[in-house]
C-alpha positions, -999 to +999 in steps of 0.1 A: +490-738-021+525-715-015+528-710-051+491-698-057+494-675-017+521-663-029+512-653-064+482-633-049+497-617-022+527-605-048+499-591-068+482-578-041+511-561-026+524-546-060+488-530-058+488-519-026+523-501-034+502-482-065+483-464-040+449-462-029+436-444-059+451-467-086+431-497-065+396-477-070+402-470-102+408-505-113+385-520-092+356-503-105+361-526-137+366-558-117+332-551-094+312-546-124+325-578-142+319-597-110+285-584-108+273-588-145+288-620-143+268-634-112+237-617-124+241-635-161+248-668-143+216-662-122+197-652-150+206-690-172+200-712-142+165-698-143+146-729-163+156-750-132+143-730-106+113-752-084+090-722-067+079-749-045+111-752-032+104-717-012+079-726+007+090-725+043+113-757+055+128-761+089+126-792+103+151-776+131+128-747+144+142-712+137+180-722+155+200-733+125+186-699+110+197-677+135+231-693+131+234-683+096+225-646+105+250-644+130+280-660+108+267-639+078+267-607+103+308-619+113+316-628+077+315-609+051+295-582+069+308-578+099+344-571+084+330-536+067+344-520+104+380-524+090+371-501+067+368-472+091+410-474+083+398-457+050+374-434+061+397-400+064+409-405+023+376-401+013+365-366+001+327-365-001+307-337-020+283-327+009+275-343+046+253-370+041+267-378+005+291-403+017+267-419+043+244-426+016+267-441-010+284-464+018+247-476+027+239-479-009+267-501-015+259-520+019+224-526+006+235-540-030+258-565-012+233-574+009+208-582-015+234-597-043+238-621-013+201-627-004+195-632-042+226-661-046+205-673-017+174-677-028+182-685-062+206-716-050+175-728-030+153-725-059+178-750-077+186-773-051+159-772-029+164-784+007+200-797-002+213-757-012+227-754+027+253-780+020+273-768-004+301-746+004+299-718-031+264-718-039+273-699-067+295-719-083+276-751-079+247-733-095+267-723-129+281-760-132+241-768-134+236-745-161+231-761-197+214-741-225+209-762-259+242-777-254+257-747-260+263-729-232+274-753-202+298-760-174+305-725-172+316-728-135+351-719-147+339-684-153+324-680-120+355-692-106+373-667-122+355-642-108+356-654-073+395-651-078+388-616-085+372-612-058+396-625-034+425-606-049+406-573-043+396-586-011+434-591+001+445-559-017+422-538+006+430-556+037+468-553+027+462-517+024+447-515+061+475-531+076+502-517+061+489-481+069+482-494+105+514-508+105+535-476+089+514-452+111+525-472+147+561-474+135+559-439+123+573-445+090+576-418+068+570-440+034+542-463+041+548-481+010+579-497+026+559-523+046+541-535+018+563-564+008+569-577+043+540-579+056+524-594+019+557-623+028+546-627+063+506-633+049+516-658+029+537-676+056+505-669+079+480-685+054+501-718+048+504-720+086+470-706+101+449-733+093+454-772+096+428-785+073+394-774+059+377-781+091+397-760+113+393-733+089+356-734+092+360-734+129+380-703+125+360-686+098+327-695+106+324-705+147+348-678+164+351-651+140+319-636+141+319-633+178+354-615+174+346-593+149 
């Protein structure tokens, strides 16, 4: 687990020392990967999607699905407030045109999720809600005459990608947070110590899987 946190984090930080615009510009590429990828993976599990498998289900009233709405609202939506960090970089082209582009990009997210969502059902049925990366469980299921299969790897890749860019912009938060309450004049100086003290932080934070849940799914979204 070190070698892999650390590894990340030493990417991440490397990036975050590039500046902001070297991040934009190279994540750009990795978004649209992810997102053709996850939309081709979506598109091959098709032949074993059940419509009847929509049809409403919920043996435990509407509770368990208000539960999902609020961890979904903490986590991965809820975090978009950090991003207010980054809000006095951006130059936009008229009033409302950065409004509309960060809604727009809301929106896609949102309904890339609902879509994983109600494509995993489709697959799985009743069972979709216990497994932990609906995505990735879904691409393991796709087979095409035996040629194209257990391509979960791919989609594992790409959630890899998404993690990095993930930490990278969260790096880039603190650090600036960080330099600005220190008052240091090169905010890139920061950038390797607090990467180190992250990966001491993620080998330490967390037990085992289920306090992680706990932590992830149960407290965070009322702190956030």
């Amino acid at each position: 687990a070190y070698v892999f946190s650390a590894t990340s984090l030493l990417v991440a930080a490397l990036t975050v020392r590039a500046g902001l615009e070297a991040m934009a510009r190279m994540f750009v590429l990795l978004v649209a990967v992810m997102l053709a990828v996850s939309l081709l993976v979506l598109l091959l599990a098709a032949p074993g999607y059940h419509l009847e498998y929509l049809m409403p289900f919920a043996p435990q009233s509407v509770k368990p699905m208000l539960h999902a709405t609020l961890v979904a609202a903490g986590f991965p939506f809820g975090e978009v407030l950090l991003f207010c960090v980054l809000l006095p970089c951006v130059h936009a082209e008229g009033p409302g045109d950065f409004s509309k582009k960060l809604f727009g990009a809301y929106a896609v997210s949102g309904a890339m999720m609902t879509m994983s969502v109600l494509c995993t059902i489709l697959a799985f049925g009743p069972a979709a809600g216990s497994f932990q990366y609906s995505l990735y469980r879904l691409a393991s299921e796709v087979q095409i005459a035996e040629i194209i299969q257990r391509i979960e790897s791919v989609i594992g890749i790409t959630m890899i990608l998404g993690s990095y860019m993930k930490a990278t912009v969260y790096l880039y938060i603190l650090n600036v947070l960080t330099a600005e309450c220190l008052g240091l004049s090169d905010k890139r100086l920061s950038a390797f110590p607090l990467a180190l003290i992250c990966v001491f932080l993620s080998l330490t934070m967390f037990d085992n899987p289920a306090d992680f849940y706990t932590q992830v799914y149960v407290i965070w979204p009322f702190m956030v």
